[in-house]
Every structure is written in C-alpha cells, then in structure tokens.
C-alpha positions in Angstrom: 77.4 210.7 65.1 76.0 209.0 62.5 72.5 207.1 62.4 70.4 204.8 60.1 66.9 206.7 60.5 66.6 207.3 57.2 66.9 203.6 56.0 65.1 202.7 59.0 61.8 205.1 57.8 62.5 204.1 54.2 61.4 200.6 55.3 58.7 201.4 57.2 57.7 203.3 53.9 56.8 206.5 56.5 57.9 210.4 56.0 59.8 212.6 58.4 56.5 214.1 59.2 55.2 210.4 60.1 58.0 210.0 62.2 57.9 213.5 63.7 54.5 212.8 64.9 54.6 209.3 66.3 57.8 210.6 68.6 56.7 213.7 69.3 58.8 216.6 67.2 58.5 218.9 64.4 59.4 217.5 60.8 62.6 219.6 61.0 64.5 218.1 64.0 63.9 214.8 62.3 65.6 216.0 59.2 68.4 217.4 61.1 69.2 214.5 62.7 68.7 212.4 59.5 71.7 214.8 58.0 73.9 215.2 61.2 73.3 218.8 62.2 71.0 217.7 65.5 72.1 215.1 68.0 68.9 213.8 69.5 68.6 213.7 73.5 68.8 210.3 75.1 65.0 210.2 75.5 64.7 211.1 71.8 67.2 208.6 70.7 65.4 206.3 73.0 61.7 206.9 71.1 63.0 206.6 67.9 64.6 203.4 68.3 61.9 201.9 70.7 59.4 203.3 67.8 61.8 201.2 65.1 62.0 198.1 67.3 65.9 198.5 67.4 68.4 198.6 69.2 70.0 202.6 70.1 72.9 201.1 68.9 71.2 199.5 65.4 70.3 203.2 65.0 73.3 205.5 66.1 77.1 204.5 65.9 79.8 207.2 66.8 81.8 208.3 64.7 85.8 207.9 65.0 85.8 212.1 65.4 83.4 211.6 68.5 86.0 209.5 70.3 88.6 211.8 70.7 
C-alpha cells in the first residue's frame, strides 16, 4: 500500500515526531508507514487522515500487488 503522508506533513510543514504525537504513536511507526514497512490499523489510518482533513482514500491507495 502506498500513502501520501509524507507530502501531506511536508505541507503542514510538521515532523514525524509532530505527527506521532498529535495521533498518538512513537516517531518510528510513522516513519514505517511513510516507507511501506508498517500498514497502519483502520483506526490509525482513520486519525491520520481525520488529523490531515482528507479523505482515507486521498491518503492510502493500494497497490496493484495488494489486489491479487
């Protein structure tokens, strides 16, 4: 799965640590779904796109490997 956080944070001008903290994880769990090693829970997902004001789909897209 692929996401956008990183362009999303960029924008906000905010850190991994900002981020972390605002939804409630360490610093690393946010960097390892930034780079594709960590797929967040629903509820995660769901914090860090309500915290964005996007849409979970604006923020995650699947990949063509994850449909199959």
């Amino acid at each position: 799965m692929e996401n956008t956080i990183r362009v999303e944070r960029a924008k906000k001008k905010i850190t991994q640590a900002e981020l972390a903290d605002k939804v409630q994880v360490s610093r690393q769990t946010i960097h390892a779904i930034e780079t594709g090693k960590f797929v967040p829970s629903t509820v995660l997902a769901l914090k860090i796109a309500n915290f964005f004001n996007v849409k979970l789909e604006e923020l995650f897209k699947l990949e063509d490997t994850d449909l199959h």
